[in-house]
C-alpha positions as CSV (number, residue, x, y, z in Angstrom):
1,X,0.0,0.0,0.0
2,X,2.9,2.5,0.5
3,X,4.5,1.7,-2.5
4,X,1.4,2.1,-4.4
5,X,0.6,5.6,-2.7
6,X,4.2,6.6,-3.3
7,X,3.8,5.8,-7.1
8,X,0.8,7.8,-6.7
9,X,2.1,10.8,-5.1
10,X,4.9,10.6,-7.6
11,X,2.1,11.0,-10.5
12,X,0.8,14.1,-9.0
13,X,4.3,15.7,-8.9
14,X,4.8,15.6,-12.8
15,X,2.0,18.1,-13.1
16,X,3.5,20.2,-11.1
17,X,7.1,19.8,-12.9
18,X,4.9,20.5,-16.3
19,X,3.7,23.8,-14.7
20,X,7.2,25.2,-14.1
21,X,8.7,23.9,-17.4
22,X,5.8,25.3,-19.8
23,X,5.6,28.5,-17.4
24,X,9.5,28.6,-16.7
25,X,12.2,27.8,-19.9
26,X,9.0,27.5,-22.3
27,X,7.9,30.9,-22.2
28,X,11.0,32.3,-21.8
29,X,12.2,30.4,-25.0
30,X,15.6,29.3,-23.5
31,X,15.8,25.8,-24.6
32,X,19.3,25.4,-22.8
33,X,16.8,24.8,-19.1
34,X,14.5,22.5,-20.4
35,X,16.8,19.5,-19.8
36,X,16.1,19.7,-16.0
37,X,13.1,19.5,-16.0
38,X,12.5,16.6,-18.8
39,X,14.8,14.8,-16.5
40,X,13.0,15.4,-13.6
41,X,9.9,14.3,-15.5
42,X,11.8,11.2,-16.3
43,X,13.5,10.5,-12.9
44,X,9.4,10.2,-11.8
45,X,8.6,8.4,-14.4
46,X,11.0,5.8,-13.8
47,X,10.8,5.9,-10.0
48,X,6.1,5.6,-10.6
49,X,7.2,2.4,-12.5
50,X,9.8,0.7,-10.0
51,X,6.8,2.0,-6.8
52,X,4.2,-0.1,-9.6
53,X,6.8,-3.3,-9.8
54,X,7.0,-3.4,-6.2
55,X,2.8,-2.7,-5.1
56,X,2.9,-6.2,-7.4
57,X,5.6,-7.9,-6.2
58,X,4.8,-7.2,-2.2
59,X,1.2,-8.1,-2.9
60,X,2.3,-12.0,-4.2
61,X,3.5,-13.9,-0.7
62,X,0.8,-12.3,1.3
63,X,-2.3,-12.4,-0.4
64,X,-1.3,-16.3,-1.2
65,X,-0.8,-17.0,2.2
66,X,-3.6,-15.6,4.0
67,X,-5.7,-17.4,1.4
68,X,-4.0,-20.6,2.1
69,X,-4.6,-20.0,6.1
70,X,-7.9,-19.2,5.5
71,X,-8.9,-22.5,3.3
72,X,-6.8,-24.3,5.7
73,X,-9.1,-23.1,8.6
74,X,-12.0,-23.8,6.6
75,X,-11.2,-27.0,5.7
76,X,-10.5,-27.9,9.8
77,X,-13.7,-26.1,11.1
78,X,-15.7,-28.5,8.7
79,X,-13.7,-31.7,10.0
80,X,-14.9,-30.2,13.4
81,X,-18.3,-29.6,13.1
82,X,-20.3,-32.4,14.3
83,X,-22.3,-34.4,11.7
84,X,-25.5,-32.6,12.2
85,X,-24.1,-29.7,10.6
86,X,-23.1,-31.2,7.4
87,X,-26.7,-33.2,7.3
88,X,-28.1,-29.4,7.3
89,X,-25.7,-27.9,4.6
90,X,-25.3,-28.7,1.0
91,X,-22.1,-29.9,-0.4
92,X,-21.9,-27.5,-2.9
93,X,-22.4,-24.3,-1.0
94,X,-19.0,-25.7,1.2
95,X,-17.2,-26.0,-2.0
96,X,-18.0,-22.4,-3.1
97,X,-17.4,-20.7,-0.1
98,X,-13.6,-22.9,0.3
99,X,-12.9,-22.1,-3.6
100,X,-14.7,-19.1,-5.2
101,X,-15.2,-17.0,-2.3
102,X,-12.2,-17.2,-0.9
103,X,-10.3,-16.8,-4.0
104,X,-12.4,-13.4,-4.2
105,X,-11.5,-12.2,-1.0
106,X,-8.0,-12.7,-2.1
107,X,-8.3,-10.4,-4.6
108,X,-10.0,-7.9,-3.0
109,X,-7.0,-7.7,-0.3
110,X,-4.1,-7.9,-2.6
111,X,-5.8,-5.9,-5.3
112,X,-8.8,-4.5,-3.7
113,X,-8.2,-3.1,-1.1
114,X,-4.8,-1.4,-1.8
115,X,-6.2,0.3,-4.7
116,X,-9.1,1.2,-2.8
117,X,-7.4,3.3,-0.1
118,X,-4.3,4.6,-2.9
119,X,-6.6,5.9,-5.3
120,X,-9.2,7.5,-2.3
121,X,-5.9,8.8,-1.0
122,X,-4.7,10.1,-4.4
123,X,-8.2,11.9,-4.8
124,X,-7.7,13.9,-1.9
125,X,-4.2,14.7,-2.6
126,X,-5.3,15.2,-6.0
127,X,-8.3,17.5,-5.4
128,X,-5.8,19.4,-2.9
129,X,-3.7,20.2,-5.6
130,X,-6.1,21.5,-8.3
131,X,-7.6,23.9,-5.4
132,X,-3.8,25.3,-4.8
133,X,-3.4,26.1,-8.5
134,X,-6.9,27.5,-8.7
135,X,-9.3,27.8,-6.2
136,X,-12.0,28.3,-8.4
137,X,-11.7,25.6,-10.7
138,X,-10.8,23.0,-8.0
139,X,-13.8,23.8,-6.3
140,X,-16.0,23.4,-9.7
141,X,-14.3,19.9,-9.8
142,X,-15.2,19.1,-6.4
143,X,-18.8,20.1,-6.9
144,X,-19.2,17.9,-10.6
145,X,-17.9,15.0,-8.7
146,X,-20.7,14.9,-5.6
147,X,-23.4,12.7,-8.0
148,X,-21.0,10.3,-8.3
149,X,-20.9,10.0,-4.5
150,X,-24.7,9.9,-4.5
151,X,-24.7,7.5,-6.8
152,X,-22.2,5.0,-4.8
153,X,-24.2,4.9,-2.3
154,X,-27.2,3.9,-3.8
155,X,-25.1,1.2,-6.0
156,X,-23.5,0.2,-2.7
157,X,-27.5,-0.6,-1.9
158,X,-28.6,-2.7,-4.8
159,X,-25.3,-4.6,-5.9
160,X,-24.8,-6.3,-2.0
161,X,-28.1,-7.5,-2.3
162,X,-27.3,-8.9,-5.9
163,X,-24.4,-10.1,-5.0
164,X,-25.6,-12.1,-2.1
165,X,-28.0,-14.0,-4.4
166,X,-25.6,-14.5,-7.3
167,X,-22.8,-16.4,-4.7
168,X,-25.6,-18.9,-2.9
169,X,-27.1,-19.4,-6.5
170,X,-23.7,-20.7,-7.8
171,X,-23.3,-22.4,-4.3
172,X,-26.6,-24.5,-5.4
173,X,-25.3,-25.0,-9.0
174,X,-22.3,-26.4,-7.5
175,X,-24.3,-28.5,-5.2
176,X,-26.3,-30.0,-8.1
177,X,-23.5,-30.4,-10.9
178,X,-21.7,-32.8,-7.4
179,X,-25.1,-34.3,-7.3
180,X,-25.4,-35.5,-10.5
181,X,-21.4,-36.4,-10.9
182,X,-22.3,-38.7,-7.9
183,X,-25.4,-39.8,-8.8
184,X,-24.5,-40.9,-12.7
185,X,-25.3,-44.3,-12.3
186,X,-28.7,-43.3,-11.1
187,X,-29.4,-40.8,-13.9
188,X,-28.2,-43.4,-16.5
189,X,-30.1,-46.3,-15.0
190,X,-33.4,-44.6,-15.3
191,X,-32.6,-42.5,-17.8
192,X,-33.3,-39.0,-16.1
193,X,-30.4,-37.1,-17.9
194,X,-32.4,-34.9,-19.6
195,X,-34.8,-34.2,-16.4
196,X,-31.2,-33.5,-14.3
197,X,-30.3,-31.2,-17.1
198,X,-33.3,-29.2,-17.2
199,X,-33.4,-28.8,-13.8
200,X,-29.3,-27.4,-14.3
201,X,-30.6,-25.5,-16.8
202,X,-33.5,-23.8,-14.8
203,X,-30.5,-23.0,-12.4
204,X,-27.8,-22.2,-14.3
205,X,-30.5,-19.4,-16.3
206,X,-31.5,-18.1,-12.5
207,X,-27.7,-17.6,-12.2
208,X,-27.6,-16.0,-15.5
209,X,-29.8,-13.9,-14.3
210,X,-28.5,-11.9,-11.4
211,X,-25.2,-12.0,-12.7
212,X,-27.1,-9.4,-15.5
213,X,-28.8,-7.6,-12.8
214,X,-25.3,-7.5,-11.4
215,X,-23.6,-6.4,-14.8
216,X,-26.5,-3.7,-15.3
217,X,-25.8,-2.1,-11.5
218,X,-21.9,-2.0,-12.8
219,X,-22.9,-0.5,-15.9
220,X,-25.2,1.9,-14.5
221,X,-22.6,3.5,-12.3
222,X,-20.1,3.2,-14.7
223,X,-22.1,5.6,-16.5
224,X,-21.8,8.1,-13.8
225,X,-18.2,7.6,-13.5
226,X,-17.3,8.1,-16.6
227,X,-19.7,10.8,-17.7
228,X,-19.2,13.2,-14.8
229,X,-15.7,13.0,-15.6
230,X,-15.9,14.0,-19.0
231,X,-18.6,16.9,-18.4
232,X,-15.9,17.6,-15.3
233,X,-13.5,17.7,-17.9
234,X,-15.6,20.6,-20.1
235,X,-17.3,22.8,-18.1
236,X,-13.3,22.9,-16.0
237,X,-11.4,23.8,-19.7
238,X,-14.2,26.4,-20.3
239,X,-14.1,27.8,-17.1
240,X,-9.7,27.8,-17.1
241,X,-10.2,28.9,-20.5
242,X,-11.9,32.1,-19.6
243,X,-9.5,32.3,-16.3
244,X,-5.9,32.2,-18.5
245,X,-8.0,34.8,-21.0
246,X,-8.7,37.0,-18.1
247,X,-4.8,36.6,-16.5
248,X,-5.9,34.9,-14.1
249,X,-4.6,31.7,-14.7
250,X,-0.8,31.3,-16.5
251,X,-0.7,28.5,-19.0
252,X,1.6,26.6,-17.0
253,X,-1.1,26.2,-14.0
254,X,-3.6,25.6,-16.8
255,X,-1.5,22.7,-18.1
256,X,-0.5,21.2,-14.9
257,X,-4.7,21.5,-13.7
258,X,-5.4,18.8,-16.2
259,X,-2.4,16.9,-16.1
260,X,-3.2,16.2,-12.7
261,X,-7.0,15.9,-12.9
262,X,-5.8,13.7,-15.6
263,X,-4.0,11.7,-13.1
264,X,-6.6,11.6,-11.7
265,X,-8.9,10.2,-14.1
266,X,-8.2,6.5,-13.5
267,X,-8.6,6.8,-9.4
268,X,-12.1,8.4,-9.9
269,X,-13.0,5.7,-12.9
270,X,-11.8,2.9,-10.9
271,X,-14.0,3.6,-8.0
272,X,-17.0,1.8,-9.3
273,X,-15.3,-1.3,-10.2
274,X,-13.4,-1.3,-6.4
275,X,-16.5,-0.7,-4.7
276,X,-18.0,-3.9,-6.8
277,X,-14.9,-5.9,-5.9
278,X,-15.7,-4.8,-2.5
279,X,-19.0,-5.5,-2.1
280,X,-18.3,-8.8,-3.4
281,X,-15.5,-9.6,-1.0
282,X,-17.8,-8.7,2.0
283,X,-20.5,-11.2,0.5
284,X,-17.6,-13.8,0.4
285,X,-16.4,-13.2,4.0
286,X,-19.9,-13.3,5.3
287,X,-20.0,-16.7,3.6
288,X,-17.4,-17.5,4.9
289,X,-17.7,-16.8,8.6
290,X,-21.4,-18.0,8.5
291,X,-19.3,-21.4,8.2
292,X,-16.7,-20.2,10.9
293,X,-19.1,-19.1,12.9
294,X,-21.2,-21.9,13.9
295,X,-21.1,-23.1,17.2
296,X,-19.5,-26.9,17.8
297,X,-21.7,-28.4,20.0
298,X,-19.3,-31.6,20.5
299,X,-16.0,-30.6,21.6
300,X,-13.5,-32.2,24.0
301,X,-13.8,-31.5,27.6
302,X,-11.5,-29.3,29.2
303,X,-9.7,-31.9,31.4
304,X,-10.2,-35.4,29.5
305,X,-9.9,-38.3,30.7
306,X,-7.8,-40.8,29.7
307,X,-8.4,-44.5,30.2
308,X,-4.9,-46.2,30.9
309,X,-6.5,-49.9,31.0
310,X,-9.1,-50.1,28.6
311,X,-11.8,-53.2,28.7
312,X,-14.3,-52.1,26.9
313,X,-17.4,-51.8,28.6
314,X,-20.2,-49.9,27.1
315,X,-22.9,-48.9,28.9
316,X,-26.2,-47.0,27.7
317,X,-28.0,-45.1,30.5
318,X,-31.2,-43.2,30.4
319,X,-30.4,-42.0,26.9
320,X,-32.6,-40.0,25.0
321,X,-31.8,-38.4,21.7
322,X,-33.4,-36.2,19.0
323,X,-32.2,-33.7,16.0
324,X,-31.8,-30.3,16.6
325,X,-34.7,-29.4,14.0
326,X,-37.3,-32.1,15.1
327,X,-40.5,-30.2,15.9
328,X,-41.6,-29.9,19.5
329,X,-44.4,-31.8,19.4
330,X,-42.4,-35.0,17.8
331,X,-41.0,-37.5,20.2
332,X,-37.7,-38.1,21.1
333,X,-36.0,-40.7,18.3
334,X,-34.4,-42.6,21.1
335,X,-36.4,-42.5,24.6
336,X,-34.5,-44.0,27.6
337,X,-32.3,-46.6,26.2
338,X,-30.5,-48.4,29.5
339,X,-28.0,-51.4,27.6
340,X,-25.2,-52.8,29.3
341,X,-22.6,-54.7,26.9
342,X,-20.0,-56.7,28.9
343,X,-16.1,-56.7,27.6
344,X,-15.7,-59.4,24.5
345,X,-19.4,-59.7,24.5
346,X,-21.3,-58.9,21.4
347,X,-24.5,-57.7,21.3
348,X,-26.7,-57.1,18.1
349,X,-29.8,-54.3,17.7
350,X,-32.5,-55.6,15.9
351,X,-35.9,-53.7,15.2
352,X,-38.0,-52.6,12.4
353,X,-37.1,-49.7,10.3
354,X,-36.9,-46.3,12.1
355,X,-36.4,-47.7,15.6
356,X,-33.2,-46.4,16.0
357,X,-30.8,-49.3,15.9
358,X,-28.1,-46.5,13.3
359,X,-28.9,-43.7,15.4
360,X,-27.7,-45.4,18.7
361,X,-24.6,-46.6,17.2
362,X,-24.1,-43.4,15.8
363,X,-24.1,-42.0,19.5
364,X,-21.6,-44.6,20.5
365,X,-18.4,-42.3,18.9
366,X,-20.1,-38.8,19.3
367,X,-21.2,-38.6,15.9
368,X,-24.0,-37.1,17.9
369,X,-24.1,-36.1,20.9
370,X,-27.0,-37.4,23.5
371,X,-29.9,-34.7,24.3
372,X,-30.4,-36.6,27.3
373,X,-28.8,-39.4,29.7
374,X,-25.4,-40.6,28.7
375,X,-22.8,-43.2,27.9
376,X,-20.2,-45.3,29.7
377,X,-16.8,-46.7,28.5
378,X,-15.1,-48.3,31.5
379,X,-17.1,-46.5,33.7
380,X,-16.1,-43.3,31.9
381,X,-18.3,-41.3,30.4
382,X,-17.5,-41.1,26.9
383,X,-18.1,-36.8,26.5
384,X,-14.9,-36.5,29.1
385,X,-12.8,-38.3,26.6
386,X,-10.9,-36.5,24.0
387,X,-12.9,-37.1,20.7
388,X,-10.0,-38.9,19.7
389,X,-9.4,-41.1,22.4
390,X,-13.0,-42.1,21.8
391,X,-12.8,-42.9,18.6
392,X,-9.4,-44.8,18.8
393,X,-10.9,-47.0,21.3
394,X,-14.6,-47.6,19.4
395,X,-14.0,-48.1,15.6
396,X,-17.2,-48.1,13.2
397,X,-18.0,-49.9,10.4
398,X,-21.1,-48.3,8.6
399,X,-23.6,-49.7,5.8
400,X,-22.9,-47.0,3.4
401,X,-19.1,-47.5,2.8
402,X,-17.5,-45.0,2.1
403,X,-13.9,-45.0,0.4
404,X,-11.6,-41.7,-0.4
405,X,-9.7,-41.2,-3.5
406,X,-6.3,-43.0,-2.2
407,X,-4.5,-46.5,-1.9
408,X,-6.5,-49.2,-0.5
409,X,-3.4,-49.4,1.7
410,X,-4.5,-46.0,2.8
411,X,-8.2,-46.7,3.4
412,X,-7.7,-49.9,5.2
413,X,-5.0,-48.0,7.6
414,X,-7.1,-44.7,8.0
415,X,-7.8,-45.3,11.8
416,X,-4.3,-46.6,12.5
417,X,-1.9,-45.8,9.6
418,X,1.2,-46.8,11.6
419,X,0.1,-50.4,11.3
420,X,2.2,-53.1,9.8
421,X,1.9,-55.1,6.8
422,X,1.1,-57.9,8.9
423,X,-1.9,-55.9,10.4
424,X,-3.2,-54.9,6.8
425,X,-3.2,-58.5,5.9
426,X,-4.8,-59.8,8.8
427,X,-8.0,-57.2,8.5
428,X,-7.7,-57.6,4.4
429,X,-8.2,-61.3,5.3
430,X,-10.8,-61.1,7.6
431,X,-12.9,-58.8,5.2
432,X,-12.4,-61.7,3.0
433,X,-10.7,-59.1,0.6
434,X,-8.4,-61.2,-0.9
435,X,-9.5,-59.2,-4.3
436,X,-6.7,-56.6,-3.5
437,X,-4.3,-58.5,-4.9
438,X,-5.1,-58.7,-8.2
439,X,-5.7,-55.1,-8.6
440,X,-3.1,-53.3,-11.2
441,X,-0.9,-52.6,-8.0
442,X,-2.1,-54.5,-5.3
443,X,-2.9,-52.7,-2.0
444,X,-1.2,-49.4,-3.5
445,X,-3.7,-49.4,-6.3
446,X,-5.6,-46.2,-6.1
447,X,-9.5,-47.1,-5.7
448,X,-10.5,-43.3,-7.2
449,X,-13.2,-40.9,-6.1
450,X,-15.3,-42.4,-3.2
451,X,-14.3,-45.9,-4.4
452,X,-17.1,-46.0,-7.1
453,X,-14.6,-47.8,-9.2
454,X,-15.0,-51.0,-7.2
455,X,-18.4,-53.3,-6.4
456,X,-20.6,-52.1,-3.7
457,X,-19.3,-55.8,-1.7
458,X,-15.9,-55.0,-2.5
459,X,-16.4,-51.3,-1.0
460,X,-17.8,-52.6,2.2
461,X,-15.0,-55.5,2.7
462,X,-12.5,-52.6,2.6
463,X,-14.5,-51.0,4.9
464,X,-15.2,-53.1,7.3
465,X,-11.3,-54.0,7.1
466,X,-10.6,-50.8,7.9
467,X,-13.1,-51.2,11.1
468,X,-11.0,-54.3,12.4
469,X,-7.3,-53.0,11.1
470,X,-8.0,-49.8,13.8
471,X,-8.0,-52.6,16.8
472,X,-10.6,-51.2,19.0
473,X,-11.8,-52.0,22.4
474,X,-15.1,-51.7,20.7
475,X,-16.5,-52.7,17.3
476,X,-20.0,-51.0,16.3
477,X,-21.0,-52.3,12.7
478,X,-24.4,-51.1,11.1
479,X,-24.8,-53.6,8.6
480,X,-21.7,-53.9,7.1
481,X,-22.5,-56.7,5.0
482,X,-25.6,-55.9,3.4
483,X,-23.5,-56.0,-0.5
484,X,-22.0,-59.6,0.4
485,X,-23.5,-62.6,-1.5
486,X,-24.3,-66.0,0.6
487,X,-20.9,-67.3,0.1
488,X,-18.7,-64.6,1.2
489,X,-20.8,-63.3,3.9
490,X,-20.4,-66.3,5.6
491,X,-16.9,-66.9,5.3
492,X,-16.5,-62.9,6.6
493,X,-18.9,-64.0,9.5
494,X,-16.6,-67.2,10.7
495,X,-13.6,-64.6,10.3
496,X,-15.7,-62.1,12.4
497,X,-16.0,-64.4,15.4
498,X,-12.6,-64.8,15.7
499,X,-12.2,-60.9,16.3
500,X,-15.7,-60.6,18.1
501,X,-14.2,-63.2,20.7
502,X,-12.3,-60.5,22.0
503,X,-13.4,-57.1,21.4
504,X,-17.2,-56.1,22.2
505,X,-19.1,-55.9,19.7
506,X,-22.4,-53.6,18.7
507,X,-24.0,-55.2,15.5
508,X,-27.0,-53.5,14.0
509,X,-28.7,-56.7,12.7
510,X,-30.4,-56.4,9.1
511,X,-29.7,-60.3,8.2
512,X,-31.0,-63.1,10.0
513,X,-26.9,-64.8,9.7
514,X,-25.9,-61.9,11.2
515,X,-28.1,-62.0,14.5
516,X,-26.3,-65.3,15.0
517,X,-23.0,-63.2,15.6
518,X,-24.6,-62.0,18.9
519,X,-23.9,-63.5,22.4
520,X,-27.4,-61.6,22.6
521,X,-30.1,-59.5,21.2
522,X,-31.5,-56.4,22.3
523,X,-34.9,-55.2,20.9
524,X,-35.3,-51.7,19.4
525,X,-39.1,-50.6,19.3
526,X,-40.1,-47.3,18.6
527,X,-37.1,-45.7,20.4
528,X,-36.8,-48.2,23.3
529,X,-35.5,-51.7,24.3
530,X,-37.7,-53.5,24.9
531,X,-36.3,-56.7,25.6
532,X,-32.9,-58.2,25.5
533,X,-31.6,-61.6,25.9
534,X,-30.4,-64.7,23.7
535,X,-32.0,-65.0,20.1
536,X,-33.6,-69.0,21.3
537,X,-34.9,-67.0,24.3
538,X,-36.5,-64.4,22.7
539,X,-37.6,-66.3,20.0
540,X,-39.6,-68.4,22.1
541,X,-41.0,-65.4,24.5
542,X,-41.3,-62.7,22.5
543,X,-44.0,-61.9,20.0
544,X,-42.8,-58.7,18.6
545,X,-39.3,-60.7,18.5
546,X,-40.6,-63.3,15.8
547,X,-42.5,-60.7,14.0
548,X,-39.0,-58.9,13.5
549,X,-36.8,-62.0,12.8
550,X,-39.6,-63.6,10.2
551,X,-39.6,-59.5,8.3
552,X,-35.4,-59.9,8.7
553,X,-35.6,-63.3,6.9
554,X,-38.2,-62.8,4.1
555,X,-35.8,-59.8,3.1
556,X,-32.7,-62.1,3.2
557,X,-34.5,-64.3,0.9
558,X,-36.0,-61.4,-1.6
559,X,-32.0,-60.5,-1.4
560,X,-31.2,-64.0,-2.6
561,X,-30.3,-64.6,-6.6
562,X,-33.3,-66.2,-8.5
563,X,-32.5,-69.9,-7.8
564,X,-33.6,-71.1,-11.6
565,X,-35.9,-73.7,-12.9
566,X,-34.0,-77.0,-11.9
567,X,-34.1,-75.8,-8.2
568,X,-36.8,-77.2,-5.9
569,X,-38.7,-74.2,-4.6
570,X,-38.8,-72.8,-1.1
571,X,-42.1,-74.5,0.8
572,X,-45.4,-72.1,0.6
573,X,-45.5,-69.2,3.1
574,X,-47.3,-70.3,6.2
575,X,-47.8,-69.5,9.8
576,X,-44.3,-68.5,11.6
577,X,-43.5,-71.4,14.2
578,X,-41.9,-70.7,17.2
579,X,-38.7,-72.1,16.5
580,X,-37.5,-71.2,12.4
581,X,-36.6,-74.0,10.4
582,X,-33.8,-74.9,7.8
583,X,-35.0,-74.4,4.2
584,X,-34.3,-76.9,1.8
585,X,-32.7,-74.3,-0.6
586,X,-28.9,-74.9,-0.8
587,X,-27.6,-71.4,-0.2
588,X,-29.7,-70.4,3.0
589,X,-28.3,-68.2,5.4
590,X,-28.1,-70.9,8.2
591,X,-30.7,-71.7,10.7
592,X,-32.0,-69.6,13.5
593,X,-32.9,-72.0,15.5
């Protein structure tokens, strides 16, 4: 900023060089003094040039750098926030404010803003100097330039507004064009492509839009600021005109009042476009800090605990939980869950859809935090751990497996990545995901954006690999073999026991074979457990028990591959027994009895 006021204050001394030369050796016709002052004229010239160089050169380290801090920030506050966050915000509207806006508020501070306060600065300097060569004229200046002031102000009005809308409508294209890249196979299937693409369309022309309501509020006071100027510039050379006529202005201060009012030009032009830049830039950092902002409602206490010994005991107590935005009048998604699972035991939630079997497990690692009641590890309750101490003792496996654009060596070691290569082939092997190998490059074969590039079983394997490879005290799975066929899932279950017989276990149960990883069963209705206890037992005193399993069971088979014509078919539907039976199909999913 100095060196760009300096190259501005050294601008507004070559007018005032021009008046002594054209007043000085000019009008006296002695050519021998002109030399001075056409080197003086150069020696500024040179030195507005080398102050130019420099306002660029300064302005390259910084600007990059607070850029980079801020992005860096942004991308931490959003591995902060709690989950409930990101289920409220879109995707895209993230990625706009971490990319675009913050790539605009660089800008405006290494381009913005210094211009902004130079050229302010070199108007008054400027306006200073045309009222010391003539009063009158300087003041007549002054006076042409007050609509464009007005004018600011009103623009200042309209374009923040416009400028707000036009940076959440391209956070909403962003969020759709993510939508549809992850979607594709959807779009395709169904063939909706055209539907997605209108519906682009219909966003991308509301964008369109406001960015020409935008363009017209630019244009509108780029009419002021350049037509003031020029009438200025007129009604000023009539007015000196008539002044240097009268003798009351010598040529020399005529020549040197609009050299520097031409010097001014370009700080009065540029006004508009600054303030534009500038309005924009506060519309990014509002964006920005709406994000930075928000409050994290599941933070690490201020003196954690730390559990020296850990068993692995985890204990529900009282717990009640529901989402920030549930109405009032809705009940609480979990109400007053009390379960006890003992060290190495394992202990699987089944209940019909929407009891709340994901969402307790969920609560198990803080992805949410309990609205009421709490939860034990060791006697500890788990919101006076550090989040990752929790999270280093309780590993998850989840149904929707998710992979990241890295090695499967990578994603298998995300929860511990100073494990061996022993470790990686024990959890690879007990994921059953001896498919690694013949990847192009084995377990350093990149597995591309989200994983996508692999089956939705081989994307869960990994997954749950990655579950077992962190070696926690306590393993909560939500259905991580719903993608398996018959054949591997239960080779992946007799590799599962092994761990299980050691490490608790919390196993949301979607799959009859998987209930039969349990030491016991605990029954989810409507937000409570209502009874726990061993599958036999329950099965033989529990109504709402068989009605669960025999749902669980008729899914497994609907999930089965169509058996063919040669295969005898599965006996008639009939009455549920107490006890289930073997079916005489080949590939069943073992009995439940």
């Amino acid at each position: 900023m100095v060196s760009a006021l300096l190259a501005a204050l050294v601008a507004l001394a070559i007018p005032q060089v021009l008046r002594s030369l054209v007043d000085g050796p000019l009008q006296d016709g002695d050519s021998s003094e002109i030399w001075v002052p056409v080197l003086v004229v150069l020696a500024l010239g040179v030195i507005e040039a080398v102050m130019i160089w420099l306002r660029r050169w300064f302005v390259l380290q910084p600007g990059t750098r607070v850029e980079a801090g801020m992005r860096n920030a942004f991308y931490e506050k959003l591995q902060d926030l709690p989950v409930s966050f990101h289920d409220r915000w879109a995707s895209g509207q993230l990625l706009s404010r971490a990319v675009s806006d913050l790539n605009i508020i660089r800008r405006w501070m290494s381009f913005g803003l210094v211009l902004l306060v130079v050229n302010i600065a070199t108007i008054v300097v400027g306006f200073v100097f045309l009222i010391s060569i003539n009063w009158m004229l300087g003041v007549l200046f002054m006076v042409c330039s007050v609509p464009m002031w007005i004018y600011g102000y009103v623009f200042e009005k309209k374009y923040s507004v416009v400028s707000r809308r036009s940076q959440d409508q391209a956070g909403d294209l962003a969020t759709s064009v993510e939508e549809s890249v992850h979607g594709i196979r959807v779009l395709k299937a169904f063939g909706r492509g055209g539907h997605a693409l209108r519906n682009f369309v219909n966003q991308a022309e509301d964008l369109r839009g406001t960015e020409i309501e935008k363009a017209r509020a630019v244009a509108g006071i780029w009419l002021w600021l350049l037509l003031v100027p020029d009438v200025t510039f007129a009604l000023s050379l009539f007015g000196g005109v008539l002044l240097a006529a009268d003798g009351q202005l010598s040529v020399g201060e005529l020549v040197a009042f609009f050299a520097t009012a031409t010097v001014l030009r370009f700080p009065v032009e540029s006004i508009g476009y600054l303030l534009a830049m500038t309005f924009d830039a506060r519309t990014a950092a509002d964006r920005f800090f709406e994000v930075m902002d928000q409050e994290n409602t599941i933070t690490d206490p201020e003196s954690p605990v730390v559990i020296d010994d850990p068993e692995g005991r985890l204990v529900f107590e009282g717990v009640h939980f529901r989402y920030q935005d549930s109405p009032a009048q809705f009940p609480d998604l979990l109400d007053g869950i009390d379960l006890a699972l003992e060290p190495g035991e394992t202990m699987a939630l089944v209940g019909l859809t929407g009891s709340g079997k994901s969402t307790l497990t969920a609560l198990s690692t803080r992805l949410y935090d309990v609205t009421a009641g709490r939860i034990t590890l060791d006697g500890v309750d788990i919101r006076h751990l550090t989040r990752h101490d929790l999270r280093r003792h309780i590993a998850m496996a989840f149904e929707d497996a998710i992979l990241f654009s890295a090695s499967v060596r990578d994603n298998v070691l995300l929860g511990r990545p100073e494990a061996s290569d022993a470790d990686l082939a024990e959890a690879l092997d007990i994921a059953q995901a001896a498919f690694v190998h013949d990847l192009p490059h084995g377990v350093e074969t990149l597995v591309g954006e989200e994983g996508l590039s692999l089956s939705g079983g081989q994307r869960q394997r990994l997954a749950l690999a990655r579950a077992v490879a962190a070696r926690p005290e306590v393993l909560v799975l939500d259905d991580p073999l719903s993608a398996l066929d018959v054949d591997t899932e239960a080779l992946v279950e007799a590799a599962l026991r092994r761990v299980l017989a050691s490490t608790t276990g919390l196993i949301v149960a979607h799959r009859p074979s998987t209930v039969m990883l349990a030491d016991r069963v605990a029954l989810l209705e409507r937000g409570r457990v209502t009874a726990v206890g061993t599958h036999s037992h329950l099965l033989a005193t529990n109504d709402h028990y068989r009605f669960v399993i025999s749902s669980l069971d008729e899914e497994a088979a609907a999930a089965m591959p169509d058996p063919g014509p040669d295969t005898v078919p599965d006996p008639a539907p009939g009455p549920l027994p107490d006890v289930l039976h073997d079916t005489a199909a080949p590939n069943t999913r073992g009995a439940l009895s």
